[in-house]
C-alpha positions, 0 to 999 in steps of 0.5 A: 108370548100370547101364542105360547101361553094360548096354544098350552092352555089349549093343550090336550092332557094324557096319562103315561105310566102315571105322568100327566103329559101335554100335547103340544106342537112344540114337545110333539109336533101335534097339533102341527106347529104353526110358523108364528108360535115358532117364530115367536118362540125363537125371537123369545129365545134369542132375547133372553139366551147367552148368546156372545161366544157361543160356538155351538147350539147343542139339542137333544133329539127329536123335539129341540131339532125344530127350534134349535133349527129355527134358532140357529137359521137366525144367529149363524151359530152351528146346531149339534143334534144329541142322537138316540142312535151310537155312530161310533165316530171318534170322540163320541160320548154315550150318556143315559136320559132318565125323564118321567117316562122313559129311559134312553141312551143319547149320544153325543158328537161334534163337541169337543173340549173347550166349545162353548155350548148353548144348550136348547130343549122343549120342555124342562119337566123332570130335568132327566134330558138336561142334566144327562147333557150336562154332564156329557158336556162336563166330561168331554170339557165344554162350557156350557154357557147357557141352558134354554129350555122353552116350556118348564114343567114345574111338579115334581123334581129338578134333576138340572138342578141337583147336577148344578145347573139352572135353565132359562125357560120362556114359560111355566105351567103346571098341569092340575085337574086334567089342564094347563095352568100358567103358573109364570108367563115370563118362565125363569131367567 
């Protein structure tokens, strides 16, 4: 993961609404995200992701899209895109995200009870976007068989975990002083 690790240390801070926030290709697409980051990225993913009987790939948009793309392109597993704008299709299940520094509704379509569902995100850093999933996920009756999230955040609380479930993560940062700091290269299995 040294083009991972390298691009974060190298990552640009900003402050919204008192959050430290970095830019990064993967959370951002800017700087623009070079094909080997992603690639590597995604050999990571499928190593370390329950993959045996997954049905589905679910991603919140807009920032999973990319590697969940890339990730479902290598396994053949199907991608359901988490949208920020109601259809109003059959079986669609609103769900409000809560993060650190916004608040939504999502949007969930194409699952249905019973899918095993591998769920992918770019960065863990509240837990707001994932617990919001997992529990549209719980109310229509899939089986979330694994969480994946790329980049984890470590300040601060999980709401992930308080909703019962944990991810996986291909690294852990912090952001003290204004930088990126790699507090586990390896990120949680």
């Amino acid at each position: 993961m040294d083009q991972l690790k390298q691009s974060l240390l190298d990552a640009p801070i900003i402050e919204k609404n008192g959050y430290h926030y970095f830019v990064h290709p993967i959370s951002d697409g800017v700087p623009m995200l070079r094909p080997e980051l992603l690639r590597e990225i995604v050999i990571k993913i499928i190593r370390k992701a329950e993959l045996e009987d997954v049905d589905k790939i679910v991603t919140p948009a807009a920032m999973g899209i990319h590697i969940s793309t890339a990730v479902s392109l290598m396994t053949d597993i199907p991608l359901v895109v988490v949208r920020k704008r109601q259809y109003g299709l059959e079986g669609e299940v609103a769900l409000s995200q809560v993060t650190g520094y916004s608040e939504n509704e999502m949007y969930v379509n194409d699952v249905y009870e019973g899918d095993r569902v591998l769920l992918l995100d770019d960065v863990l850093s509240t837990g707001g976007t994932l617990a919001a999933l997992t529990g549209a996920l719980d109310e229509i009756g899939a089986d979330v068989r694994d969480i994946v999230s790329v980049i984890k955040k470590v300040d601060g609380e999980n709401k992930l975990a308080d909703a019962g479930y944990e991810a996986k993560t291909l690294i852990n940062v912090d952001v003290v002083d204004g930088e990126v700091v790699i507090v586990d290269e390896h990120g949680d299995d």
